[in-house]
Biopython code that builds the backbone (N, CA, C, O; Angstrom):
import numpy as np
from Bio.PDB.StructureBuilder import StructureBuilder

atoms = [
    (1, "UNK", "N", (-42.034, 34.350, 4.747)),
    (1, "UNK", "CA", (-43.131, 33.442, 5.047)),
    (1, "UNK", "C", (-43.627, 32.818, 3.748)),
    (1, "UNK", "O", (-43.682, 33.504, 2.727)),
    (2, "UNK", "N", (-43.965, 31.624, 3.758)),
    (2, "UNK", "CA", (-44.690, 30.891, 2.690)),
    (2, "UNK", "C", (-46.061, 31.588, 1.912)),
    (2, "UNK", "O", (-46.867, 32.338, 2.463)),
    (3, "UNK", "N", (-46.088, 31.259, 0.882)),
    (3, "UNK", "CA", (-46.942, 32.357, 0.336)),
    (3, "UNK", "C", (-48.276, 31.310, -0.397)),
    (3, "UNK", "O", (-49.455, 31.647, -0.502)),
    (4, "UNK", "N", (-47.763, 30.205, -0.763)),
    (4, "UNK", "CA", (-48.849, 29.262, -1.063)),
    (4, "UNK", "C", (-48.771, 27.915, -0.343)),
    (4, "UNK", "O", (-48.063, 27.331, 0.478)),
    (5, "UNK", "N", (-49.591, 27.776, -0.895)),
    (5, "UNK", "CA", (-50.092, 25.802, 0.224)),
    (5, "UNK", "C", (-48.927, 25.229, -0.150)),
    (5, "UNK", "O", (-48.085, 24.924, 0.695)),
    (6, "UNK", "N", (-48.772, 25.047, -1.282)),
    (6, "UNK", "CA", (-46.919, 23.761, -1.253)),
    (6, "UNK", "C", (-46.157, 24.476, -0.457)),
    (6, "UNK", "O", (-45.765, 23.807, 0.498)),
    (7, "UNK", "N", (-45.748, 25.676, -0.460)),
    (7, "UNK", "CA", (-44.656, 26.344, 0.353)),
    (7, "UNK", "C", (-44.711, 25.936, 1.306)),
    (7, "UNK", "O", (-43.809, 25.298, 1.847)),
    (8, "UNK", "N", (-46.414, 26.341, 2.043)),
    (8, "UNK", "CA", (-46.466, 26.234, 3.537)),
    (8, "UNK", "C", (-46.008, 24.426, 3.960)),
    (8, "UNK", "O", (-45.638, 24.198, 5.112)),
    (9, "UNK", "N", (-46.086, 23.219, 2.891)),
    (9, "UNK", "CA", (-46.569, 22.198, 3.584)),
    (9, "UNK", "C", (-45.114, 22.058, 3.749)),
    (9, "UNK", "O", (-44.587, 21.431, 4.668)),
    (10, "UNK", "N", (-44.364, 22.806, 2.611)),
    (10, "UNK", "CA", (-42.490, 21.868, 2.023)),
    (10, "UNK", "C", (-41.617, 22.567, 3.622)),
    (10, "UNK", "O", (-40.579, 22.105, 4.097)),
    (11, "UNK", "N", (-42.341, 23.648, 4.126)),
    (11, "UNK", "CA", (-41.992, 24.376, 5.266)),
    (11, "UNK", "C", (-42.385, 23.263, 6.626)),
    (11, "UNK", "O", (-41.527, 23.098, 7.494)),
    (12, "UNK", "N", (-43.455, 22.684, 6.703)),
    (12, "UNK", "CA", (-43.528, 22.147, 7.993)),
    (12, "UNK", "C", (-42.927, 20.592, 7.612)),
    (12, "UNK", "O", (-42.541, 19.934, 8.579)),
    (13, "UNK", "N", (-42.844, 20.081, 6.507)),
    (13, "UNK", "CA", (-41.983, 19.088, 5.941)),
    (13, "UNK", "C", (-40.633, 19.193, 6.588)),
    (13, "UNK", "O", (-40.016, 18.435, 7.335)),
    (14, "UNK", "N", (-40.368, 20.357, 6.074)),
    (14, "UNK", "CA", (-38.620, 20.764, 6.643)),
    (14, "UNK", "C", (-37.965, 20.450, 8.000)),
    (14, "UNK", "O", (-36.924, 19.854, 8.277)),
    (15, "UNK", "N", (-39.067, 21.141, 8.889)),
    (15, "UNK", "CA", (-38.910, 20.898, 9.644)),
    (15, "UNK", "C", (-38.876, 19.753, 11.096)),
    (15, "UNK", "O", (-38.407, 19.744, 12.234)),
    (16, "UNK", "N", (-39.611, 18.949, 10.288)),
    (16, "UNK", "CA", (-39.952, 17.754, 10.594)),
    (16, "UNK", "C", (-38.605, 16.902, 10.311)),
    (16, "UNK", "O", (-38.034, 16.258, 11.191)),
    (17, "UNK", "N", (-38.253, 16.969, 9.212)),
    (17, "UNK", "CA", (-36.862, 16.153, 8.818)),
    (17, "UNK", "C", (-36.069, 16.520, 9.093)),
    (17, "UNK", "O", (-35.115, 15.743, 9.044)),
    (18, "UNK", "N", (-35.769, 18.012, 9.616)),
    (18, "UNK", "CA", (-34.712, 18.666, 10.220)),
    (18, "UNK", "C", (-34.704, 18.199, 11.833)),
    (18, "UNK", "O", (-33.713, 18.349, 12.547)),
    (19, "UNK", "N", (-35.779, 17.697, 12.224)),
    (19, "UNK", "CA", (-35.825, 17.060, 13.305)),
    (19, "UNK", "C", (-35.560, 15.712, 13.772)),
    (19, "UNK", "O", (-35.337, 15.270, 14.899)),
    (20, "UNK", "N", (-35.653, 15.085, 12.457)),
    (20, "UNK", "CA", (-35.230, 13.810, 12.508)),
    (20, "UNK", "C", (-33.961, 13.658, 12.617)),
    (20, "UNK", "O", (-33.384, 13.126, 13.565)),
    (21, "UNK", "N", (-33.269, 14.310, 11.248)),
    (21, "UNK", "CA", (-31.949, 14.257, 11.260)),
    (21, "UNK", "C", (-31.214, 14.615, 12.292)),
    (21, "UNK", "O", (-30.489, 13.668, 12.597)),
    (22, "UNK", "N", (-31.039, 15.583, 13.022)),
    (22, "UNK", "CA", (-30.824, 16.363, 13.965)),
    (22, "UNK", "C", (-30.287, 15.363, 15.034)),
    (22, "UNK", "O", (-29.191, 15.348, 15.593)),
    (23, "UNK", "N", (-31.950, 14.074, 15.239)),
    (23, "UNK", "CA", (-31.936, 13.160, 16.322)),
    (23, "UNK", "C", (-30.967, 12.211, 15.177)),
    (23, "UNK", "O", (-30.713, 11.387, 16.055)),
    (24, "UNK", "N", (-30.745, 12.043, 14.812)),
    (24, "UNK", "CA", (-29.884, 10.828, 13.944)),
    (24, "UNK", "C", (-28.433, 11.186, 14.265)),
    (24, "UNK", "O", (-27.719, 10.424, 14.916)),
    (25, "UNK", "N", (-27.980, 12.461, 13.755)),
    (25, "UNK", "CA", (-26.706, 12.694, 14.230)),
    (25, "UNK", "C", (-26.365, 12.601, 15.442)),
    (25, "UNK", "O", (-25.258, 12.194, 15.796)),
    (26, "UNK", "N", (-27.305, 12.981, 16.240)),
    (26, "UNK", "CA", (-26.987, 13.335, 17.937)),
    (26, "UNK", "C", (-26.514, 11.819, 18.298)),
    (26, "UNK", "O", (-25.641, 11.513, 19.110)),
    (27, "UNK", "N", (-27.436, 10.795, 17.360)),
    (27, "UNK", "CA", (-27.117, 9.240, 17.903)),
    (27, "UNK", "C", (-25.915, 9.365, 17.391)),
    (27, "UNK", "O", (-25.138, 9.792, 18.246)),
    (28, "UNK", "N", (-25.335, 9.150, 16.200)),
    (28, "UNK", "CA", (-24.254, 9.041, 15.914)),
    (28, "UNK", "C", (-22.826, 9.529, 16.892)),
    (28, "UNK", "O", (-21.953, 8.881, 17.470)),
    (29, "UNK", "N", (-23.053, 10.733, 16.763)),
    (29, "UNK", "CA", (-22.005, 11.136, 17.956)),
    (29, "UNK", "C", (-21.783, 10.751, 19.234)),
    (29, "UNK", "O", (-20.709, 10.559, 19.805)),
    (30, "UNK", "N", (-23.336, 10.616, 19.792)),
    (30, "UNK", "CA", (-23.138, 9.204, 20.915)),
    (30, "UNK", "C", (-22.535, 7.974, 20.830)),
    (30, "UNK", "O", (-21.748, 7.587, 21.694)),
    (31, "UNK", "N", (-22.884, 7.221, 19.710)),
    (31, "UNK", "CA", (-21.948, 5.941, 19.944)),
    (31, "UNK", "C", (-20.377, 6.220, 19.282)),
    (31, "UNK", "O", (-19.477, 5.414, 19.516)),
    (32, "UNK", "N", (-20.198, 7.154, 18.633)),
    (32, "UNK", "CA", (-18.883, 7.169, 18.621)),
    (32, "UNK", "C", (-18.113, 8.137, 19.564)),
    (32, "UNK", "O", (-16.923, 8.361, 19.341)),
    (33, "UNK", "N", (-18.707, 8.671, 20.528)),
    (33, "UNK", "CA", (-18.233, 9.211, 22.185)),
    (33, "UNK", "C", (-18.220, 7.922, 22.930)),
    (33, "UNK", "O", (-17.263, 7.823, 23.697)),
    (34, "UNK", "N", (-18.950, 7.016, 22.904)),
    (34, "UNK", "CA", (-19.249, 5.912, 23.257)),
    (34, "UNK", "C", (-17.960, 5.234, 23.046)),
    (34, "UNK", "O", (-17.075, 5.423, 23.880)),
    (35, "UNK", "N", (-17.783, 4.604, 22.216)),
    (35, "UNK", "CA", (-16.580, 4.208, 21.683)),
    (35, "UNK", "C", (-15.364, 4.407, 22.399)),
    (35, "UNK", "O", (-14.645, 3.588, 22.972)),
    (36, "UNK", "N", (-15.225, 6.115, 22.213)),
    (36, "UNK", "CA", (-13.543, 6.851, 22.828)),
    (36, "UNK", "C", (-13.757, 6.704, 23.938)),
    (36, "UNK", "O", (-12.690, 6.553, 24.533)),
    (37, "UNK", "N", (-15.003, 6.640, 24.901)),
    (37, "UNK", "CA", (-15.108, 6.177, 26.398)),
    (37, "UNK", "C", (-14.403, 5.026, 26.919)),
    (37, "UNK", "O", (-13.535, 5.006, 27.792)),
    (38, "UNK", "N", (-15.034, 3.815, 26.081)),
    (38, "UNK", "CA", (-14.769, 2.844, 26.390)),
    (38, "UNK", "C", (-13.075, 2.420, 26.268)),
    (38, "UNK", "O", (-12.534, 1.664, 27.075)),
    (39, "UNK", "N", (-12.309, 3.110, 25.009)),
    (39, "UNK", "CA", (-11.193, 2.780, 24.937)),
    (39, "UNK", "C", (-10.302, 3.633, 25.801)),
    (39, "UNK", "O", (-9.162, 3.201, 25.968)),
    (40, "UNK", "N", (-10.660, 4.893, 26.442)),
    (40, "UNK", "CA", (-10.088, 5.373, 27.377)),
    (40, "UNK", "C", (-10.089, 4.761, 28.291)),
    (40, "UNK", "O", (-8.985, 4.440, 28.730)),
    (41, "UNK", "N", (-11.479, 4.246, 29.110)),
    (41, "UNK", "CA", (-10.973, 3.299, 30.034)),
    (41, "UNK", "C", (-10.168, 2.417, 29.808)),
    (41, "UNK", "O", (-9.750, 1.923, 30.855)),
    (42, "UNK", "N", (-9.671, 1.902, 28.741)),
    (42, "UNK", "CA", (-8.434, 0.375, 28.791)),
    (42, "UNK", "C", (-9.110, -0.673, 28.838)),
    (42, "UNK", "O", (-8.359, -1.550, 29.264)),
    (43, "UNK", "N", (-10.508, -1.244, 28.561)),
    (43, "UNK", "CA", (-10.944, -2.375, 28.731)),
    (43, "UNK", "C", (-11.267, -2.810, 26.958)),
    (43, "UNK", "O", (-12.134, -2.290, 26.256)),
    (44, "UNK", "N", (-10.251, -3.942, 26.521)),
    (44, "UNK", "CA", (-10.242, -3.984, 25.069)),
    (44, "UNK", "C", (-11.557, -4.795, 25.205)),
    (44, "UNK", "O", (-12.397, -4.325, 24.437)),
    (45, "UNK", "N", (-11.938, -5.649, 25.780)),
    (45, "UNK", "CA", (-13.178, -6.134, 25.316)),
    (45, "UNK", "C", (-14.341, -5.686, 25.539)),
    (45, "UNK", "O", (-15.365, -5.849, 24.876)),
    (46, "UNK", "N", (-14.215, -5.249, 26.261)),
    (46, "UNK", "CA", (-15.555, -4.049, 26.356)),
    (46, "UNK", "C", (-15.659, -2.673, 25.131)),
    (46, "UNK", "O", (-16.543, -2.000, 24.600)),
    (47, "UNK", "N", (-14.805, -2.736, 25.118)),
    (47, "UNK", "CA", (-14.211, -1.267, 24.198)),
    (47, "UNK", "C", (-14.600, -2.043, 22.383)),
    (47, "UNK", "O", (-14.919, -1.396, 21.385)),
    (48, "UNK", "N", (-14.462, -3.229, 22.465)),
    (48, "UNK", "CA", (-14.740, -4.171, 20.464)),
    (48, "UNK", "C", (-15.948, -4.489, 21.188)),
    (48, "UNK", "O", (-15.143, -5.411, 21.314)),
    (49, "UNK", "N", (-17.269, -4.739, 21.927)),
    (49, "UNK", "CA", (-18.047, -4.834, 21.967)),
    (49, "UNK", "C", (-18.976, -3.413, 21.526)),
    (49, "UNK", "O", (-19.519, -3.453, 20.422)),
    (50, "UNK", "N", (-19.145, -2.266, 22.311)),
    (50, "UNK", "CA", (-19.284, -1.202, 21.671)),
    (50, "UNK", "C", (-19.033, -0.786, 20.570)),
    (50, "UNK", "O", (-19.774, 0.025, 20.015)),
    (51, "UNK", "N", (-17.637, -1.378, 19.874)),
    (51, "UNK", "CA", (-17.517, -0.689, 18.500)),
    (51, "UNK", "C", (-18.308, -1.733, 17.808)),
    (51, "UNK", "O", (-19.138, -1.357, 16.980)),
    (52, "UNK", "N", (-18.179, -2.796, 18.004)),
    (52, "UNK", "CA", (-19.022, -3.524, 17.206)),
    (52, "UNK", "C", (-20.578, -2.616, 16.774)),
    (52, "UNK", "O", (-20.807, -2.262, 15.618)),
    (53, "UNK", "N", (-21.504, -2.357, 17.908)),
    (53, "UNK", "CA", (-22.854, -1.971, 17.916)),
    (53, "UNK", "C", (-22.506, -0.593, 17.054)),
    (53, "UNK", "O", (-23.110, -0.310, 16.019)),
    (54, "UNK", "N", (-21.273, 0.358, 17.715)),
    (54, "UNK", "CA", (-21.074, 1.733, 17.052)),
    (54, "UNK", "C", (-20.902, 1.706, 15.641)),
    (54, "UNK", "O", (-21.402, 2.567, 14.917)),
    (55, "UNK", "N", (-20.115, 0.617, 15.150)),
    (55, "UNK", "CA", (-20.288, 0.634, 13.367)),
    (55, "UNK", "C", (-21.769, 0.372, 12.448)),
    (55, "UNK", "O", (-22.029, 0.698, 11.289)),
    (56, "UNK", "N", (-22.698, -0.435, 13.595)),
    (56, "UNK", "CA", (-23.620, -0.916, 12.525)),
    (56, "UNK", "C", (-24.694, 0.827, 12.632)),
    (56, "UNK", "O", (-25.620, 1.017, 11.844)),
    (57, "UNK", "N", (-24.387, 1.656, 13.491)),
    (57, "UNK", "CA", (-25.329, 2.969, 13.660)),
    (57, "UNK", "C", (-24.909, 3.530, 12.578)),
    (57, "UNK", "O", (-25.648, 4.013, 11.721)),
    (58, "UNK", "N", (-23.222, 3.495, 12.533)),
    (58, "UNK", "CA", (-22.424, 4.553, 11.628)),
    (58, "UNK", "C", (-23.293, 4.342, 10.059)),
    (58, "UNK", "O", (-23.904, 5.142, 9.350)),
    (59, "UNK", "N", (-23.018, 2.938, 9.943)),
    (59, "UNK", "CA", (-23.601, 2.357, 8.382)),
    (59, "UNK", "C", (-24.583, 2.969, 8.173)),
    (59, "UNK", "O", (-24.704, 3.805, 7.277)),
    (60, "UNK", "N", (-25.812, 2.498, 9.325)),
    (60, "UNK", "CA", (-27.119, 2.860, 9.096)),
    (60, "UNK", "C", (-27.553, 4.798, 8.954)),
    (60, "UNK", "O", (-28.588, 5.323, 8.544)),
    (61, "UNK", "N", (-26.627, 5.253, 9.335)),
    (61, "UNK", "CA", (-27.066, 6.495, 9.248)),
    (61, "UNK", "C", (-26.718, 7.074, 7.719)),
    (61, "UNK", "O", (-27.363, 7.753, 6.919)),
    (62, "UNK", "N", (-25.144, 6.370, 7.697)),
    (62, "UNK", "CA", (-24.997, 6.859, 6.209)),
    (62, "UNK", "C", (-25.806, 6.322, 5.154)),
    (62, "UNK", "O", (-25.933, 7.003, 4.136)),
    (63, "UNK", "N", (-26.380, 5.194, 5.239)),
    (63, "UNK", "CA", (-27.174, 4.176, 3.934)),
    (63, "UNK", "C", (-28.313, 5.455, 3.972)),
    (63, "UNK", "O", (-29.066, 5.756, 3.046)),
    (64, "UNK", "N", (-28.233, 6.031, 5.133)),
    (64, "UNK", "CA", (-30.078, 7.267, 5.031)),
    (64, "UNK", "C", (-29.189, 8.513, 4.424)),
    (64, "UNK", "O", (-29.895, 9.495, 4.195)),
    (65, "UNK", "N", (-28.172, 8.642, 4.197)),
    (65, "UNK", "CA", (-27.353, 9.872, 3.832)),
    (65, "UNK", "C", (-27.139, 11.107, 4.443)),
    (65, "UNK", "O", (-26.890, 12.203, 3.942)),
    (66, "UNK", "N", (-27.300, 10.697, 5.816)),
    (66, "UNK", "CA", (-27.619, 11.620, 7.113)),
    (66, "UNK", "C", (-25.890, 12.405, 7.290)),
    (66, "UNK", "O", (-25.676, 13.525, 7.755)),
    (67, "UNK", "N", (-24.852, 11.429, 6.769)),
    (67, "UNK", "CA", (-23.679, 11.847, 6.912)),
    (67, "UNK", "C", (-23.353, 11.399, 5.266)),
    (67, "UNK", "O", (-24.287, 10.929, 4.617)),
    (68, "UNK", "N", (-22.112, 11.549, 4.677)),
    (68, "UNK", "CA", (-21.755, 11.296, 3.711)),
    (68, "UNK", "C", (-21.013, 9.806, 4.481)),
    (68, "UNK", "O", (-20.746, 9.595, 5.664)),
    (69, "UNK", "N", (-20.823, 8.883, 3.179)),
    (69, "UNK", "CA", (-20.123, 7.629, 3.166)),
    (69, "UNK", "C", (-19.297, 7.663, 3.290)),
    (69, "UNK", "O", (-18.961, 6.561, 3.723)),
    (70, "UNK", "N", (-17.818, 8.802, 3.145)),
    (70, "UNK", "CA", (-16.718, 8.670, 3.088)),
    (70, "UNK", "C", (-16.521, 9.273, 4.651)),
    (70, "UNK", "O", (-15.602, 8.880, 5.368)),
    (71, "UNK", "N", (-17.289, 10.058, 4.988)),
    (71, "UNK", "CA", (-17.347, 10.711, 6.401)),
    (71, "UNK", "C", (-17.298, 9.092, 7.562)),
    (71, "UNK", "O", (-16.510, 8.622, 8.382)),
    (72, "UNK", "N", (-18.708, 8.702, 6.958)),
    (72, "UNK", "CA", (-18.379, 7.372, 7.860)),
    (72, "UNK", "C", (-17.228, 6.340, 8.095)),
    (72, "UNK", "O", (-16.870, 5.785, 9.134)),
    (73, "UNK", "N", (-16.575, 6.218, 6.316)),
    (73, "UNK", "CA", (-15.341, 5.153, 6.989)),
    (73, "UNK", "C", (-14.221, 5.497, 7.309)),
    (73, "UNK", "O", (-13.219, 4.819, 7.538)),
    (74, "UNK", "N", (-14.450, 6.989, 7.333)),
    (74, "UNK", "CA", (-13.382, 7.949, 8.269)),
    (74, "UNK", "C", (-13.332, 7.544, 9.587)),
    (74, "UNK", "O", (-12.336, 7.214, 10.230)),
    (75, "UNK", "N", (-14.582, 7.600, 9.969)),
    (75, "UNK", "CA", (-14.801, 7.515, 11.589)),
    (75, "UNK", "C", (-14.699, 5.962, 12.041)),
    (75, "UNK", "O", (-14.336, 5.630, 13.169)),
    (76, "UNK", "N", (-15.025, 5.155, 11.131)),
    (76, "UNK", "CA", (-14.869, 3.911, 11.285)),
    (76, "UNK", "C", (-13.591, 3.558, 11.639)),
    (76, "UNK", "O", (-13.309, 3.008, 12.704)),
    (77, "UNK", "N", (-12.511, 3.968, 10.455)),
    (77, "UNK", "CA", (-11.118, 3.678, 10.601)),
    (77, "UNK", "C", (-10.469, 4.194, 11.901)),
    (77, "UNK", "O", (-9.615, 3.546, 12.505)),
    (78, "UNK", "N", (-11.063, 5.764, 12.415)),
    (78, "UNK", "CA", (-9.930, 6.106, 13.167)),
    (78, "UNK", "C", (-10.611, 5.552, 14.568)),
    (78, "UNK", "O", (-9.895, 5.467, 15.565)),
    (79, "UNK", "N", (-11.651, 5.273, 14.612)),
    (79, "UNK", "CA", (-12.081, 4.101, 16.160)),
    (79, "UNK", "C", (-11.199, 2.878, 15.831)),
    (79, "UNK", "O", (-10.160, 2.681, 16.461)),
    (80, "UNK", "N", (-11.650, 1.981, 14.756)),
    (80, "UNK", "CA", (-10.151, 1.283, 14.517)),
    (80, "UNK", "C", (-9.068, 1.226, 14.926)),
    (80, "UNK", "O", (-8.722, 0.128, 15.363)),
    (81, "UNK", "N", (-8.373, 2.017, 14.952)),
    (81, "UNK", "CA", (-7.089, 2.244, 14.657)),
    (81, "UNK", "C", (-7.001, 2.596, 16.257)),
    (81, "UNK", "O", (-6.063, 2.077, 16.863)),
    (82, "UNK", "N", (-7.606, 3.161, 16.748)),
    (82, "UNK", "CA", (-7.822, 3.755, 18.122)),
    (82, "UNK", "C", (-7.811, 2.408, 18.875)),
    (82, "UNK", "O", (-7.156, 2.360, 19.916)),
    (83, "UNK", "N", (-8.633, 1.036, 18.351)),
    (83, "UNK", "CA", (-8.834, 0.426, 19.070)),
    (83, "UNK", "C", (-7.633, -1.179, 18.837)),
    (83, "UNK", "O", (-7.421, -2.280, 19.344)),
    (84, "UNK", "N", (-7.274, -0.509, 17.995)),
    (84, "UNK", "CA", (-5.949, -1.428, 17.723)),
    (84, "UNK", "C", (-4.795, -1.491, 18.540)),
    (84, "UNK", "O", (-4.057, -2.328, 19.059)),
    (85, "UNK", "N", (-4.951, -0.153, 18.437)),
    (85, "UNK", "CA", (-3.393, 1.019, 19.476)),
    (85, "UNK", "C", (-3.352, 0.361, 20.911)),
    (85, "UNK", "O", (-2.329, 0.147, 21.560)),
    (86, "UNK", "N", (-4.377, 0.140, 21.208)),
    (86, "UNK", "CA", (-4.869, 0.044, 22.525)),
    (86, "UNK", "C", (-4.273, -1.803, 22.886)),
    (86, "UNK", "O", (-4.553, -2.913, 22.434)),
    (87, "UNK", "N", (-3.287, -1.221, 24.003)),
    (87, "UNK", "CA", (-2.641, -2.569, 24.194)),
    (87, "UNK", "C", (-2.862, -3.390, 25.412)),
    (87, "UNK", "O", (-2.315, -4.487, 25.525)),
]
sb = StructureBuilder()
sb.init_structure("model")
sb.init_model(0)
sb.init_chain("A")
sb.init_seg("    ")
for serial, (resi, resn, name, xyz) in enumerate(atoms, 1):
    if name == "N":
        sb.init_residue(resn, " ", resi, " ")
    sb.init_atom(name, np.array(xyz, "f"), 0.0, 1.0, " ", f" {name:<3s}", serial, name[0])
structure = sb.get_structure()
């Protein structure tokens, strides 16, 4: 347990941002489930409409450093590539 006032505040701090983040990733993984949805169904234009919206989340989460940058154009590429395949 926290033993002085900064402790206690850097403690409910924590948790607060651990809550944020938490909700940040959860988005993330949604639009890129989002994504593999859409290209499973077979509909290419529906499927580059979603990725369109799914890359600008990806960016935005990494510019907050919620994921690492290289993590993101990982995920970027292999929706890509996913959505290339797709004939």
């Amino acid at each position: 347990m926290a033993n002085t006032a900064q402790a206690r505040k850097r403690a409910r701090q924590a948790v607060k941002l651990n809550a944020h983040n938490s909700s940040q990733r959860s988005t993330l993984r949604t639009a890129i489930k989002s994504v593999r949805k859409a290209i499973d169904a077979g509909d290419k234009a529906a499927a580059m409409l979603v990725f369109q919206s799914s890359i600008s989340i990806i960016d935005r989460i990494a510019d907050k450093r919620i994921i690492h940058k290289n993590k993101a154009a990982r995920h970027k590429s292999r929706l890509s590539a996913a959505l290339k395949a797709l004939a």
